[in-house]
GUMIBA-835953 format. One record per residue: residue in three letters; z, x, y of N, C-alpha, C in turn. Coordinates in steps of 0.05 Angstrom, whole numbers, plus 32768, in hexadecimal, padded with zeros to 4 digits. Layout:
! residues N
ALAZXYZXYZXY;...
This chain:
! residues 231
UNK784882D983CE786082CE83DB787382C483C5;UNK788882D083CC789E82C583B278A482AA83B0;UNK78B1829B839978B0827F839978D1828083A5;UNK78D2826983B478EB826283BD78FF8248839E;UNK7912825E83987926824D837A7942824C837C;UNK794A8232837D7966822D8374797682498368;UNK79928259837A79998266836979AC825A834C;UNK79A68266833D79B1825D831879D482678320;UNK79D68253830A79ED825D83047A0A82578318;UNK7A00825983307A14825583427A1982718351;UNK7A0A8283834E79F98299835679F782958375;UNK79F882AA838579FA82A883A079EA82BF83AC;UNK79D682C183C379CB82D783D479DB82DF83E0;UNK79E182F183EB79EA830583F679EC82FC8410;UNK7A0B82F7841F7A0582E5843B7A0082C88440;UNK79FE82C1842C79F982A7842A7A0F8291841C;UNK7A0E8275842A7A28826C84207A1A825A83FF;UNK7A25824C83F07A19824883D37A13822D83D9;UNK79FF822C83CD79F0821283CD79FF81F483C7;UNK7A1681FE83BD7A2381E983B17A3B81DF83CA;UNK7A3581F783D97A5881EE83EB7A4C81D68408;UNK7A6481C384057A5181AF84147A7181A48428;UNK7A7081A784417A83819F84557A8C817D8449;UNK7AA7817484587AB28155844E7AA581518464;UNK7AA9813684627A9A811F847A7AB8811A8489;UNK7AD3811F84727ADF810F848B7AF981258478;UNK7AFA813E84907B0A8151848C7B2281508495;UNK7B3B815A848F7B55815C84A97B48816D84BB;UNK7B4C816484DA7B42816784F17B55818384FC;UNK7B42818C85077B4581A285177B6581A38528;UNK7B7281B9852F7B8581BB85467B7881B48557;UNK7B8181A885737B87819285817B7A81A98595;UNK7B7881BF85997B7781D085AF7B5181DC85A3;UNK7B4D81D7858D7B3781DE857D7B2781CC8588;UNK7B2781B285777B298193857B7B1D818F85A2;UNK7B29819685B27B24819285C77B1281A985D8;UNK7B0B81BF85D27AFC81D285CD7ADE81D385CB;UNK7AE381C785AB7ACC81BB859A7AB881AB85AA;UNK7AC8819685B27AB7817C85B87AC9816B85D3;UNK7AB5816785E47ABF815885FA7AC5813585ED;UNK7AD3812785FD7AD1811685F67AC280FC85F7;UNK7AAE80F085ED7AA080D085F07AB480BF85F9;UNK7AB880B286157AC180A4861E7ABA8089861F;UNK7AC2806C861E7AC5805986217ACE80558633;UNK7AC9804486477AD8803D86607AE380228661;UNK7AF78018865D7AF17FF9865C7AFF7FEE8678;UNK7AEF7FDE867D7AF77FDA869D7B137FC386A0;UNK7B1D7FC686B37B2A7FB586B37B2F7F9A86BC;UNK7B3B7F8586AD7B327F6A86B07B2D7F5A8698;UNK7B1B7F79867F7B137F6D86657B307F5F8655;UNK7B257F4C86467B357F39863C7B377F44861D;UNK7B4C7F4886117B597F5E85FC7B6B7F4D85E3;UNK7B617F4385CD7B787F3E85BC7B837F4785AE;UNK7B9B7F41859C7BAD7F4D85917BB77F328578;UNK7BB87F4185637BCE7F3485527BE77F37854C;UNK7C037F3085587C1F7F43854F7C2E7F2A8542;UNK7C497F3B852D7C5A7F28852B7C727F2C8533;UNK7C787F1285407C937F12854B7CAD7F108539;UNK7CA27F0E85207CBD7F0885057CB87F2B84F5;UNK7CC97F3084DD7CC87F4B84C77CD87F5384D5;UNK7CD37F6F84C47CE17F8784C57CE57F8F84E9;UNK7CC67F8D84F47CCB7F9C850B7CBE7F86851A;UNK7CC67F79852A7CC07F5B85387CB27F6E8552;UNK7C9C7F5F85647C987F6A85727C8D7F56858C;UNK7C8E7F6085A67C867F4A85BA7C617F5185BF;UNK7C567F3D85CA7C377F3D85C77C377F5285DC;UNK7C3A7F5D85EF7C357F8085FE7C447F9185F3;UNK7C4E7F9085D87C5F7FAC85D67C4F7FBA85C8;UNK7C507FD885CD7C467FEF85BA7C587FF585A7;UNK7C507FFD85967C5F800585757C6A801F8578;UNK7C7C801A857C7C89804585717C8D8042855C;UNK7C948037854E7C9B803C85317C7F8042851E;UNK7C7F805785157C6D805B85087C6C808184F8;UNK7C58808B84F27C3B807884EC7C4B806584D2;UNK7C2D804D84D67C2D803A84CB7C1C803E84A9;UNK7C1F803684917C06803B84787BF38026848A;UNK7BF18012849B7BD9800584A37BCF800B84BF;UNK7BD6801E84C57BD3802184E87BBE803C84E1;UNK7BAD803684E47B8E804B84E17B98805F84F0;UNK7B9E805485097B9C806B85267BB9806E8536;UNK7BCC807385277BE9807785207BEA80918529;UNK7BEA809F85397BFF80B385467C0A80C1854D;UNK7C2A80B485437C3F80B685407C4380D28539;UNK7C5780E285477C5780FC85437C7980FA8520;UNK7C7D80E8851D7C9080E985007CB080DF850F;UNK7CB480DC85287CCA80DD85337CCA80C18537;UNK7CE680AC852F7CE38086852A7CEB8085853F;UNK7CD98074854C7CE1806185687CDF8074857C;UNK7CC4808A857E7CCC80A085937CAF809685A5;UNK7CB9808C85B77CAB807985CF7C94808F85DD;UNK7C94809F85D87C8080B785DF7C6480B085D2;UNK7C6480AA85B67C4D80A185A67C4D8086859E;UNK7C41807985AC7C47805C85A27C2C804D85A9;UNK7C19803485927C0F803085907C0080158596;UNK7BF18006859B7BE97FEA85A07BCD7FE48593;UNK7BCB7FD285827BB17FD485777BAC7FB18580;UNK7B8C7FB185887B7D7FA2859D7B687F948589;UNK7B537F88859C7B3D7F8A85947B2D7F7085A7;UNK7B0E7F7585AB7AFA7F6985C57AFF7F4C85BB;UNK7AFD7F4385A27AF87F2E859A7B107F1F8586;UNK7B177F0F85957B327EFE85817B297F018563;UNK7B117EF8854E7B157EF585377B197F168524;UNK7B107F2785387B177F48852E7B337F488521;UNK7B487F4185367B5C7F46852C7B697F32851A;UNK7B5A7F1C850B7B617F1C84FB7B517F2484DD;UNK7B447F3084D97B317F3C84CB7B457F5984C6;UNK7B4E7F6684DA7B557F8584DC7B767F7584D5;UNK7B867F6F84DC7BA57F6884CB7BAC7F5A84B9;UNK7B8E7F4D84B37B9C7F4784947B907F4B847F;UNK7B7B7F6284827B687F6B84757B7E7F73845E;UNK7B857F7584587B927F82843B7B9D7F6C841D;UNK7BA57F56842E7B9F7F3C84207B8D7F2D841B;UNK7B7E7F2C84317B667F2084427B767F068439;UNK7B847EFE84417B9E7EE5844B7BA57EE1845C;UNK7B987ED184747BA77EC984937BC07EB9848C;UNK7BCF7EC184867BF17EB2848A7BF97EB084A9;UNK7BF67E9984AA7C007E8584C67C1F7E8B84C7;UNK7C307E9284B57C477E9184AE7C5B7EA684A6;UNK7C4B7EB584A27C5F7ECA84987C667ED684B1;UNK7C7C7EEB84B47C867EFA84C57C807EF184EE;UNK7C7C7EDA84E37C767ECA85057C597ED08510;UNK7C3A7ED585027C2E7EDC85117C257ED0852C;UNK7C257EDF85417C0D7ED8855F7BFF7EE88564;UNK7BEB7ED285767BD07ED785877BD67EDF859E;UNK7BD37EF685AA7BD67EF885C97BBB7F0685D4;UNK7BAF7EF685E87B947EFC85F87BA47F04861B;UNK7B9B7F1E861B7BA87F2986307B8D7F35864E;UNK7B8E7F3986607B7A7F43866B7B847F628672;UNK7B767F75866E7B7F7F9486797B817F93869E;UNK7B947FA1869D7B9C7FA186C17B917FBB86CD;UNK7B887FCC86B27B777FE786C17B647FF486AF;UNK7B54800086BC7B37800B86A67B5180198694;UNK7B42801586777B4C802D86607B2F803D865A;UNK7B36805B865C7B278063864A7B3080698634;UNK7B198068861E7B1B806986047B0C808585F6;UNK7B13808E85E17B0080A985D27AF1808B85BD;UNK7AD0808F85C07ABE807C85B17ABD808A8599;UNK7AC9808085797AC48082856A7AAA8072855D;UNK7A92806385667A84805B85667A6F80638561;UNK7A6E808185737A548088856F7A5080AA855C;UNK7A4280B9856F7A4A80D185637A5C80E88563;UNK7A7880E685757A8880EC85747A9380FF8559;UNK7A9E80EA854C7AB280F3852C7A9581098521;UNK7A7C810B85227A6B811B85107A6F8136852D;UNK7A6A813285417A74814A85507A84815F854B;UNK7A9E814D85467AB8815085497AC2815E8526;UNK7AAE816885197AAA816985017AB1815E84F7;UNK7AB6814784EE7AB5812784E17A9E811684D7;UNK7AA8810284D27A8F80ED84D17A9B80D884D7;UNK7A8E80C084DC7A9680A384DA7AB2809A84C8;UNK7AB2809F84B27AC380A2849D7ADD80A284A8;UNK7AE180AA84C07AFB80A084D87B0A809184D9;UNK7AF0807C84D47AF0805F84DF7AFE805484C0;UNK7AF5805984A97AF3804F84937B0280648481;UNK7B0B807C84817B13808B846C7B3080888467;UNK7B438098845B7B5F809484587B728090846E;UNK7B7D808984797B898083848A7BA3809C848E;UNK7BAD809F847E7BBC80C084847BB080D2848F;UNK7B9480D5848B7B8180E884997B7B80DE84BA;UNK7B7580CC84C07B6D80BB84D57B8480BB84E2;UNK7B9C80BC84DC7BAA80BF84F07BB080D584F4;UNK7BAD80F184E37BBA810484EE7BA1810C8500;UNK7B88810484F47B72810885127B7780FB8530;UNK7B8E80E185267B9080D285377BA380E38557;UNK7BBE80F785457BCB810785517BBE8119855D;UNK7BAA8122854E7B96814085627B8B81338576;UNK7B818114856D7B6B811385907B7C810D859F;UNK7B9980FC859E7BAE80FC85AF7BAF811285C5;UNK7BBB812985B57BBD814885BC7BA5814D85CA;UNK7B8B815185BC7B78815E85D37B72815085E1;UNK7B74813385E47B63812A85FC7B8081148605;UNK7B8B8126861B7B9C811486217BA280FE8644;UNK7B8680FF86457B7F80F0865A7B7580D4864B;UNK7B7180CE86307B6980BA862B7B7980A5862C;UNK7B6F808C862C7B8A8076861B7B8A80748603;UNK7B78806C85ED7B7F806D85D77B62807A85CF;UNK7B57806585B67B3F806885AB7B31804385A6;UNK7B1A804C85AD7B08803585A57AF880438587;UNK7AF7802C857C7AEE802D85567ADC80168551;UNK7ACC8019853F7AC17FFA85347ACC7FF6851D;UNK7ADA7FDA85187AED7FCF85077AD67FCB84ED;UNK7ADB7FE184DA7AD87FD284C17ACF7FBA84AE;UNK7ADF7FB284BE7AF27F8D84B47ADF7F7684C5;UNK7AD27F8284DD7AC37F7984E17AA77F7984F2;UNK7A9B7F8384DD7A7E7F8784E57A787F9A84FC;UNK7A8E7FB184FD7A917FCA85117A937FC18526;UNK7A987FA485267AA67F97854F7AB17FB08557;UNK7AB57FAB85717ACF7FC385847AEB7FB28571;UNK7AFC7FCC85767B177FCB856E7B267FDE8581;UNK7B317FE285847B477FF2859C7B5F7FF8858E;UNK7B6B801285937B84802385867B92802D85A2;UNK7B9D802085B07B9F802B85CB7BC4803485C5;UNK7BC2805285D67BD7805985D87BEA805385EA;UNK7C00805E85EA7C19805B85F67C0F80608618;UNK7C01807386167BEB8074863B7BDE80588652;UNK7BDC804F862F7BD0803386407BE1801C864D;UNK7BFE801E86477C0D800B864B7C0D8009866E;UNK7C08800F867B7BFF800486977BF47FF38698;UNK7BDF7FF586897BC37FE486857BC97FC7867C;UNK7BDF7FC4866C7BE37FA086677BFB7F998676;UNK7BEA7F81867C7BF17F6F868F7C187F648694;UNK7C257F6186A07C3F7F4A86967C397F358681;UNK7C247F29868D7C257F11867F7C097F0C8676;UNK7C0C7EFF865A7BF17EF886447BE27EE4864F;UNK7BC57EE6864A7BB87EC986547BB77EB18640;UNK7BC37EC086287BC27EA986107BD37EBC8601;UNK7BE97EA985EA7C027EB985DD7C097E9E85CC;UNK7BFB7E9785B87C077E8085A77C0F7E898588;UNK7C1A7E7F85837C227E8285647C0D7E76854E;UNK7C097E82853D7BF27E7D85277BFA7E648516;UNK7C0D7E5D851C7C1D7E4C850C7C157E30851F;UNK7C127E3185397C037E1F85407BEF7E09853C;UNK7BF07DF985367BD57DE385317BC27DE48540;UNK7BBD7DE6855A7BA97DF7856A7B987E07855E;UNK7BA27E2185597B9F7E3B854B7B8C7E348529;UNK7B967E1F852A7B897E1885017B717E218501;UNK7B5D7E0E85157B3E7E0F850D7B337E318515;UNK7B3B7E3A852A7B2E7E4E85327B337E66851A;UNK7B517E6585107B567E7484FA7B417E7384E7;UNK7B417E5784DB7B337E4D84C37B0F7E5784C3;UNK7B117E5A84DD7AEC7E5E84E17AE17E8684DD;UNK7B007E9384E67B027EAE84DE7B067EB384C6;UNK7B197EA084B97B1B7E9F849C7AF77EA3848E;UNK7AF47E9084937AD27E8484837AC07EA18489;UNK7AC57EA8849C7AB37EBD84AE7AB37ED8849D;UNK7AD17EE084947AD87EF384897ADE7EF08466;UNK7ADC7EDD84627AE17ED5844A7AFD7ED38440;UNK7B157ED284537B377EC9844A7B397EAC8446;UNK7B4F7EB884467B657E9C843D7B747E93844C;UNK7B7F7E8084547B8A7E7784657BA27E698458;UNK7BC47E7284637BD97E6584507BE37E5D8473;
């Protein structure tokens, strides 16, 4: 029986792909009609009622109210951005969430890792959903389906969103996407689209300003938690 050997050299059998060629973990994603083809989608259901926070600022460049979705975009920090390249085109527009108040602040100010109470007006708004969302679960095994990997969640963000535009496209019964945040300890995080805006409420069950004295300790304990700073 012949011995089974490494081919040399870089040497190849006949029909066979070379030992060396090895797929990305986190490739530009398939057309949207491929993409949906491929792989059904892992749904998330989140019922409605669940209680949803958000971090926005009402001061900068682009001030915003605690229910508004973002058209302006894509964003360099918005993972799950979009935005088809067209400014302020209310068609693609974005809201980023999350199950647990200290997420979001772990996920917006991850790049300083600096909670500024102060800059650009930040607020807290805890809202309740007025109707089930479904979600595509980046959580589980999905993105490796979908010929991806996890790396989704965590890889360049130019890529992540233009994956973000294909699952738009193929699966357009969803509301956004559910992800596990990075930033913290893969909690739920939520990227909900412009679909979902039915889903929140008129009015917030909690909407305070970070600048608040209220607001200090709970900040300060996310701070410690995550290892920021607090100005």
């Amino acid at each position: 029986m012949a011995a089974c050997w490494p081919l040399a050299n870089g040497s190849r059998a006949a029909g066979r792909r070379p030992l060396s060629v090895r797929l990305a973990k986190f490739p530009e994603p398939p057309p949207p009609t491929n993409l949906a083809a491929r792989v059904t989608a892992d749904i998330k259901t989140i019922p409605a009622g669940t209680t949803l926070w958000r971090v926005y600022f009402r001061g900068g460049s682009h001030p915003m109210a605690w229910n508004q979705f973002r058209s302006h975009g894509p964003m360099p920090s918005g993972r799950f951005d979009h935005h088809g390249g067209q400014p302020n085109d209310p068609r693609r527009a974005i809201l980023y969430a999350a199950v647990e108040g200290p997420t979001c602040f772990a996920e917006v100010f991850q790049v300083a890792r600096v909670i500024n109470r102060h800059r650009r007006d930040p607020w807290m708004a805890g809202f309740c959903t007025t109707a089930a969302l479904d979600l595509l679960d980046l959580t589980g095994n999905w993105p490796t389906r979908a010929g991806g990997s996890m790396a989704i969640n965590t890889g360049p963000r130019p890529r992540a969103q233009r994956w973000a535009r294909a699952i738009h496209a193929a699966y357009p019964a969803i509301h956004g996407i559910l992800y596990p945040s990075s930033m913290d300890a893969n909690r739920p995080a939520l990227a909900l689209f412009e679909r979902a805006l039915s889903a929140i409420p008129t009015h917030p069950r909690f909407n305070r300003a970070l600048a608040e004295l209220p607001l200090l300790i709970p900040i300060s304990n996310a701070a410690a938690r995550f290892g920021y700073a607090v100005v």
